[in-house]
C-alpha positions as CSV (number, residue, x, y, z in Angstrom):
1,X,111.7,107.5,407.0
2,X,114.7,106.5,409.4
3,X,112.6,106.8,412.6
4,X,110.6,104.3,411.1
5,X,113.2,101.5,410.9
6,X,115.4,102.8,413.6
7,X,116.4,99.9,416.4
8,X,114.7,99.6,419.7
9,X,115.1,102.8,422.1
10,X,117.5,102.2,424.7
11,X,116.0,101.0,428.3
12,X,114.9,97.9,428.9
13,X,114.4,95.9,425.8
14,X,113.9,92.9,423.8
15,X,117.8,92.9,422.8
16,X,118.5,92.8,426.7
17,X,116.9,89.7,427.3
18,X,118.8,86.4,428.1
19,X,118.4,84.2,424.7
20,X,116.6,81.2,427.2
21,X,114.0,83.7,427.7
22,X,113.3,85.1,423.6
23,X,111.4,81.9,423.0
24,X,108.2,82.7,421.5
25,X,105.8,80.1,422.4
26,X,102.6,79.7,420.0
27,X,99.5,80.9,421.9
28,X,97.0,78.7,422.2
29,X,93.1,80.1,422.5
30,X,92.5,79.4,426.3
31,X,95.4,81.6,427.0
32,X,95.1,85.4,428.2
33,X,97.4,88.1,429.6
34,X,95.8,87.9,432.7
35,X,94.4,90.5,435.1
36,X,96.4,94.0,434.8
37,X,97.8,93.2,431.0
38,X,99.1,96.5,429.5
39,X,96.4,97.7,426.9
40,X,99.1,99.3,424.7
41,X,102.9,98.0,424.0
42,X,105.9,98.9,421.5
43,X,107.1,96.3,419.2
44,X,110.3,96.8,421.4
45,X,108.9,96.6,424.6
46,X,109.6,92.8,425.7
47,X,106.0,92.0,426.7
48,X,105.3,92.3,422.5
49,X,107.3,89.0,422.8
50,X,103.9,87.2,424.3
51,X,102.2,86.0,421.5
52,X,99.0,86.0,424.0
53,X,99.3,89.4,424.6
54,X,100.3,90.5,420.8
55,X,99.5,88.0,418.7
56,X,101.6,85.9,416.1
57,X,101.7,88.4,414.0
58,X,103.1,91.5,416.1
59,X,105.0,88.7,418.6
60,X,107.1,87.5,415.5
61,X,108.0,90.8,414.4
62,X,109.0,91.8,418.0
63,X,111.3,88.8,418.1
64,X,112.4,89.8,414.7
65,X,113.7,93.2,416.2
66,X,115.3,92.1,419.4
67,X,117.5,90.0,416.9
68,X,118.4,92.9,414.9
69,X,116.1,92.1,412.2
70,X,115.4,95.3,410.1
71,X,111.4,95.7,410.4
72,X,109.1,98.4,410.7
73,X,108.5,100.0,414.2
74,X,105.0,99.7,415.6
75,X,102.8,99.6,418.7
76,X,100.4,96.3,419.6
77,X,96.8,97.2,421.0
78,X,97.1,94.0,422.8
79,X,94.5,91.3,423.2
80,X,92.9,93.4,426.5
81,X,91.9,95.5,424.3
82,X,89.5,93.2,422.4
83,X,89.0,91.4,425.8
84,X,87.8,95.3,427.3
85,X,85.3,95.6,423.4
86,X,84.3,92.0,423.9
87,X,83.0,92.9,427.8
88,X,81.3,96.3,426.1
89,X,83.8,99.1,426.5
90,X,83.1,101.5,423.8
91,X,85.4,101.7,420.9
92,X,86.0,105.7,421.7
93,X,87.1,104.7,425.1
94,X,89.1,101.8,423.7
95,X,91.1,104.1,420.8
96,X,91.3,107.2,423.9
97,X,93.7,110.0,424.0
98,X,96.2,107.9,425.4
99,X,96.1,105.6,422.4
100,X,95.7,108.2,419.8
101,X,98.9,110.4,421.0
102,X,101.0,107.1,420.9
103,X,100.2,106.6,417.5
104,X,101.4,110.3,416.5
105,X,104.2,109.9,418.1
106,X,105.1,107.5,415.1
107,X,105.1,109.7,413.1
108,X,103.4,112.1,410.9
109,X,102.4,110.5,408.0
110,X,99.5,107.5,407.5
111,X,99.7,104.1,409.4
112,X,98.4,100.8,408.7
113,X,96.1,99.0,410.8
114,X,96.3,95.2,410.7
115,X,95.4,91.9,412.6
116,X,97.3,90.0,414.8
117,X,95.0,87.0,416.7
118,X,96.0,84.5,418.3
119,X,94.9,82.0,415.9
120,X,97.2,83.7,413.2
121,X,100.3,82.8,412.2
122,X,100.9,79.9,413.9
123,X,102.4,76.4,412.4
124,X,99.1,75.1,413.0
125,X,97.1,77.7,410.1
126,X,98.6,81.1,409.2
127,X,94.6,82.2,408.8
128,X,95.6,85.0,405.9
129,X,93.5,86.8,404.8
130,X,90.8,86.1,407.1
131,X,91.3,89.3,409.4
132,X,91.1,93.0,408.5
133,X,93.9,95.5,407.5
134,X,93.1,99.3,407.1
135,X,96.1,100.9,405.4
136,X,96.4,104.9,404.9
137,X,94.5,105.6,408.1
138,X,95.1,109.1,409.0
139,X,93.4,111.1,412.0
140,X,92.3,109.8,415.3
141,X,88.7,109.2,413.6
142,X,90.0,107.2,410.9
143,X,92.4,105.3,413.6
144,X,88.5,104.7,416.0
145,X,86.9,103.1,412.8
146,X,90.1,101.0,411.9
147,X,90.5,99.5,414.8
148,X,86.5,98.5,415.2
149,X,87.1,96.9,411.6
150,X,90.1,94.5,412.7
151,X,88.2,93.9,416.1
152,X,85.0,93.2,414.0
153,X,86.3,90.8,411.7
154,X,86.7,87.7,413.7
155,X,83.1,87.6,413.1
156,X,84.1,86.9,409.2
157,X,87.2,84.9,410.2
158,X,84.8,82.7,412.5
159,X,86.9,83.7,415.3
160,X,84.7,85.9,417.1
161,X,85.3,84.8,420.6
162,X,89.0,84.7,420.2
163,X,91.3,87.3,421.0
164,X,93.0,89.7,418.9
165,X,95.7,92.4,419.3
166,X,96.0,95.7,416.9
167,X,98.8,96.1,415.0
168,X,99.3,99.9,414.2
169,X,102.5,101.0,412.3
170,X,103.6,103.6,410.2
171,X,103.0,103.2,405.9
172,X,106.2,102.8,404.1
173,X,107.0,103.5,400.2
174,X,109.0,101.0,398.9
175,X,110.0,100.4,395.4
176,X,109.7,97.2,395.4
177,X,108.0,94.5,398.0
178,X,106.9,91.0,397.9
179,X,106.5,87.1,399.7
180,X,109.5,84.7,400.1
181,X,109.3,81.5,401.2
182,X,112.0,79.3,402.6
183,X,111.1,76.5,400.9
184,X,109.4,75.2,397.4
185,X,105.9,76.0,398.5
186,X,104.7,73.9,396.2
187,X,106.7,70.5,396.3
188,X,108.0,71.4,399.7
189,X,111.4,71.1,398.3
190,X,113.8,72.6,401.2
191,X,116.6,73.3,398.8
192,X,114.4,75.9,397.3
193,X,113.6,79.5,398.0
194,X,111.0,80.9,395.9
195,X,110.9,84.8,395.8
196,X,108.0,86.9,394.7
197,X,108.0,90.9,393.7
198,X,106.0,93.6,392.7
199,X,106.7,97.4,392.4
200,X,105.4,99.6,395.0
201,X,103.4,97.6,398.1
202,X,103.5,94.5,398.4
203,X,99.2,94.2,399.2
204,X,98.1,93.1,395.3
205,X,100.4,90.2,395.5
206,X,99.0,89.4,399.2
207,X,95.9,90.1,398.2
208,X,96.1,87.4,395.4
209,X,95.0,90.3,392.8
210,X,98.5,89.9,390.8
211,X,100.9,87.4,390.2
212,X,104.0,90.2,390.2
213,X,107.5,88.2,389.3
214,X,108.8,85.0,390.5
215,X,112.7,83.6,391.1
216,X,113.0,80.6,392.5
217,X,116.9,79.5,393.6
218,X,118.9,77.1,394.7
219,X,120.8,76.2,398.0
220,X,123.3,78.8,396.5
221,X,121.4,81.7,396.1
222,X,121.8,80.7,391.6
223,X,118.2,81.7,389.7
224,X,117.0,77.9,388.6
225,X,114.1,79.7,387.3
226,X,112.6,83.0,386.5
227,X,109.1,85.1,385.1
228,X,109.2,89.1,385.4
229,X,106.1,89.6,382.9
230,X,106.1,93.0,384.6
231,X,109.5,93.9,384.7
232,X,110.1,94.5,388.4
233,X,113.8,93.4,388.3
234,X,115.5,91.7,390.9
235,X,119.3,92.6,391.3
236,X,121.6,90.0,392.1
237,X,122.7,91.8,395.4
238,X,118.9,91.6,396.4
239,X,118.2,88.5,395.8
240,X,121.4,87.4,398.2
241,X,120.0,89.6,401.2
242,X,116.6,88.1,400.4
243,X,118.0,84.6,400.7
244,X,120.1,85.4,403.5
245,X,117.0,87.0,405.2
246,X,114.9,83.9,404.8
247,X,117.8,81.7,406.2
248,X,118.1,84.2,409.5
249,X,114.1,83.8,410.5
250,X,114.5,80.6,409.5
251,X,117.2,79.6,412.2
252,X,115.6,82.3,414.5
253,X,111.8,80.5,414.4
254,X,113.4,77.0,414.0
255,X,111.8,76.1,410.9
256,X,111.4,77.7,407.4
257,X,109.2,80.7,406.9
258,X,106.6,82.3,404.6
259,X,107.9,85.9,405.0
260,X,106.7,89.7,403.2
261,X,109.4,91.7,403.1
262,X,109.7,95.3,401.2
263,X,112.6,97.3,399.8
264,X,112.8,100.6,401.6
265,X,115.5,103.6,400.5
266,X,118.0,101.1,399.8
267,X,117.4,99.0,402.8
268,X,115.3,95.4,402.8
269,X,112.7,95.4,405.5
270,X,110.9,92.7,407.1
271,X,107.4,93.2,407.3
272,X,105.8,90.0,408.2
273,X,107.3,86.4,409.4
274,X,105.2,83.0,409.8
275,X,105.8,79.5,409.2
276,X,105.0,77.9,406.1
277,X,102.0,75.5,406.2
278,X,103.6,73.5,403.3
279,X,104.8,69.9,404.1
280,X,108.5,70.5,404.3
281,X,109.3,67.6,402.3
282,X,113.8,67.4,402.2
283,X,115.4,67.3,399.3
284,X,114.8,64.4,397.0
285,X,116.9,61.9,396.2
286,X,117.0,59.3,393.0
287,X,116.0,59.3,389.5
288,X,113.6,62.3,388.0
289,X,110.6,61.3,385.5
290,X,109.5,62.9,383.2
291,X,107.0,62.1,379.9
292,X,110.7,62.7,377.9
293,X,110.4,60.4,374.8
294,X,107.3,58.8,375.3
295,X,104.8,61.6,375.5
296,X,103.9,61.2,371.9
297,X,103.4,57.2,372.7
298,X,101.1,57.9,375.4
299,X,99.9,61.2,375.4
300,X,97.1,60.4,377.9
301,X,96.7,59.2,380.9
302,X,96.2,55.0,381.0
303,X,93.6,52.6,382.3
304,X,95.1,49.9,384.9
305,X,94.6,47.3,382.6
306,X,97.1,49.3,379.8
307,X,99.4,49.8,382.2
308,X,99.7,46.2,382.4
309,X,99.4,45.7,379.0
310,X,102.2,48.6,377.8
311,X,104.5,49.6,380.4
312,X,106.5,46.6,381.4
313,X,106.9,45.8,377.6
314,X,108.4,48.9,376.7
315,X,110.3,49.4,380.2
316,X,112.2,45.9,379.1
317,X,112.6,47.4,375.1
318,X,114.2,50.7,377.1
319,X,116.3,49.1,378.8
320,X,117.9,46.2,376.4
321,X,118.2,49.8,374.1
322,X,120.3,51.5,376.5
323,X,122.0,48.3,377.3
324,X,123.3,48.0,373.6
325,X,124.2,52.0,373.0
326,X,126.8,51.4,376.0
327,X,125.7,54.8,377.4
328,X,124.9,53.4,381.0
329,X,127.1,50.9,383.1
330,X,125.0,47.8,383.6
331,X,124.7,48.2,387.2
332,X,122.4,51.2,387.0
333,X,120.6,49.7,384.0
334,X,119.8,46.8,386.9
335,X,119.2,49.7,389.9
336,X,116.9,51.4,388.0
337,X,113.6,50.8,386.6
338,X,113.6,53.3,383.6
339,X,109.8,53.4,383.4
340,X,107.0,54.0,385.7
341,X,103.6,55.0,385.2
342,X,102.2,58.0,387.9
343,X,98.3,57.8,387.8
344,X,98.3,56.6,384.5
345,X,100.7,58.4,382.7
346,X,104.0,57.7,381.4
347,X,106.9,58.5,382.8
348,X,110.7,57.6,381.8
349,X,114.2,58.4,383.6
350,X,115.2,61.3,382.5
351,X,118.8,60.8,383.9
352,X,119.3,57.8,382.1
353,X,117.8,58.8,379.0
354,X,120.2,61.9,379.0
355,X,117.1,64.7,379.4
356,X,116.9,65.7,383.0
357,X,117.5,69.0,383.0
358,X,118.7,69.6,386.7
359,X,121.7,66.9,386.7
């Protein structure tokens, strides 16, 4: 298992390279190598770091690695290669001997076989999903077919004239696995990281096929909020490296990240790195509503006319009740206005009221 996670060989690599030059730029789809573009690179080698030649996918994980990110090693059947099938080379001849022996000499056990285009990944659409992976290909056979599969499916992804690079690399066991995100994908909320985790791979939860657990913390690495209906278990220590994980690719990509990531013999692995499509959003500032009290008012949502009719009634009866308990200086009773209705439904201040929960 070590030579799978090992750092990049000594020689030329992506570590040597002046920092100027690490940028990865996003490919764009009139892009290509060019004439004499290497058919087959290492994740270490520092053409991997062309996203036209490798693909988001395989290009981020290469620029993961020359940081001293822990990933997965891995070789890139670049985007010649489905330039070569697209102009009629036979798959055989694609996947040759030369290709074949590389692979072995990742090992001995299966690999997995997955997408990287050049329309993947991106901040523009991360297209998941829409490509193929083969995982637990074994035998140069099994490697031909799983390569025609990933080439094949741009057809499904729309994208057949687009190209695509290979990425082969080694299966890994971990006990647990998962997708973090380095921000509330959901509200877009940037002082939240959301973690999810199942046992074993983390390709269910990719997959959509189950929901595995869910932590979401704070700017501090503290659980705000938890599920584990099937009792994966996430220890403190790695939820830290998890957090500290998603704040590393994020400084290294410039801008949060959707990540998967597995837990390998003790060690925390990245696996995958894009930017989240969410609408980074900040972190909001100013009173929270909620229905609080007056859910049992107005339990549903109202027409325009009762929202003229009830809300700024009962926004004045809040606020001259507030105003005689004492419990708010009058300033903020004048600063805030207490209720509000959001597409018909009513909504109070739950920091005045005493009920927001997140104060």
């Amino acid at each position: 298992m070590s030579a799978v996670i090992e750092p990049p060989r000594p020689g030329r690599r992506a570590t040597d390279i002046d920092s100027d030059e690490v940028a990865l730029e996003e490919p764009s789809a009139d892009r290509s190598p060019g004439v004499g573009a290497p058919l087959l690179v290492s994740l270490d080698d520092e053409a991997a770091l062309d996203a036209a030649l490798t693909g988001g996918k395989a290009a981020a994980l290469a620029r993961a690695r020359s940081a001293g990110i822990a990933t997965v090693a891995g070789l890139v059947l670049t985007t010649e290669g489905s330039r070569r099938y697209d102009d009629g080379t036979a798959l055989a001849d694609l996947v040759g001997a030369e290709v074949v022996d590389a692979v072995a000499g990742l090992g001995d056990g299966a690999v997995a076989v997955r997408s990287s285009s050049v329309v993947e990944d991106t901040s523009e659409s991360s297209a998941a999903g829409q490509f193929e992976s083969v995982l637990g290909v074994r035998g140069a056979d099994a490697l031909v077919a799983a390569v025609g599969e990933v080439l094949d499916s741009r057809e499904r992804a729309q994208a057949a004239t687009e190209p695509i690079a290979v990425l082969i690399q080694p299966m890994v066991d971990p006990d647990r696995a998962g997708v973090a995100f380095g921000v509330d994908p959901v509200t877009g909320r940037s002082d939240r990281r959301v973690i999810t985790a199942v046992r074993g791979s983390p390709a269910g939860l990719v997959g959509g096929e189950v929901d595995g657990g869910r932590w979401v913390l704070d700017d501090h690495d503290s659980v705000l909020a938890h599920k584990d209906p099937d009792g994966v278990l996430m220890p403190p220590a790695l939820r830290r490296e998890l957090a500290d994980l998603l704040r590393r690719v994020e400084d290294l990509f410039e801008g949060p990240q959707d990540i998967e990531w597995a837990h390998v013999g003790g060690r925390l692995l990245l696996l995958q790195s894009r930017p989240v499509t969410t609408v980074v959003r900040g972190v909001p500032e100013g009173p929270v509503y909620g229905p609080g009290p007056v859910t049992e008012t107005f339990p549903d949502a109202l027409a325009p006319l009762e929202e003229d009719l009830w809300v700024p009634p009962l926004r004045d009866g809040v606020r001259e009740a507030i105003r005689i308990s004492g419990m708010v200086p009058e300033r903020v009773l004048e600063q805030r206005e207490l209720v509000v209705a959001v597409e018909g439904r009513v909504a109070i201040d739950l920091e005045v009221t005493g009920e927001d929960p997140d104060r």
